[in-house]
N, C-alpha and C positions, 0 to 999 in steps of 0.2 A: 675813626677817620684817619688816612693817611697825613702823617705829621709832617708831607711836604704840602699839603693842601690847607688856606685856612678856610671860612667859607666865604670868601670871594675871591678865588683865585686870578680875576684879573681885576686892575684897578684902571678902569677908563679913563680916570683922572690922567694917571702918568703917562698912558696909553697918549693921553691928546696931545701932552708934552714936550712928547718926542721931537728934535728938531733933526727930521730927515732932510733936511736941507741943508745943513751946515755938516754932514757928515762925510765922511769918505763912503765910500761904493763898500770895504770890509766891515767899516763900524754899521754899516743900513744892516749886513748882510747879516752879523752876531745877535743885531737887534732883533731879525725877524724870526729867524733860529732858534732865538729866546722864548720868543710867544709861540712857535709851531711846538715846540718842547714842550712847555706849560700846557698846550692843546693835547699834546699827545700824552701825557701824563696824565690830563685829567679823562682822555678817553680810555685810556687803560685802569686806570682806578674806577670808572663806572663801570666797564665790563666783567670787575672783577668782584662787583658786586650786587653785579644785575641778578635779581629773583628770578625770572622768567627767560629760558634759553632762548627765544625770541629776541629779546630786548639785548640779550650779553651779544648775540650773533651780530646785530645791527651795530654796537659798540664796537666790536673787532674789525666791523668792514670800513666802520668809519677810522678805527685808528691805522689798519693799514692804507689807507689814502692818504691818510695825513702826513704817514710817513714817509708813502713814496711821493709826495707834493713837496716834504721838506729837503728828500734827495734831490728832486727834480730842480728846487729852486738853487740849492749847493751848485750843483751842474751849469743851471744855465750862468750862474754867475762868476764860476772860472773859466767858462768861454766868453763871457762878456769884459773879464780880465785880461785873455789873453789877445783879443784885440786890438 
């Protein structure tokens, strides 16, 4: 198993924690960047060990979404800066 991953890569608890309300508009933005990462890392580490080129194919299409959702959201939030 990848030594960035243990087996529960996300912890719901701290997830609930989070207080996006007291944060600035950068700290939301690192926050989410944070979890799209962890998303994308762990959809890269199952594609990379998917048995079935079926299933690896489905893994790539879901990690290039992820990653253009995580550019997309970088983007809309330096226009929503520059406002």
């Amino acid at each position: 198993m990848n030594p960035g991953f243990n087996k529960h890569p996300f912890d719901n608890t701290a997830l609930a924690q989070i207080d996006y309300a007291n944060m600035t508009t950068a700290e939301v933005m690192r926050s989410l960047l944070a979890i799209h990462d962890r998303i994308i890392d762990l959809y890269r580490y199952l594609a990379t060990h998917a048995e079935v080129s079926s299933s690896e194919e489905l893994l790539n299409s879901l990690l290039a979404l992820e990653q253009h959702e995580a550019m997309r959201m970088m983007r809309d939030a330096e226009e929503l800066e520059d406002l």
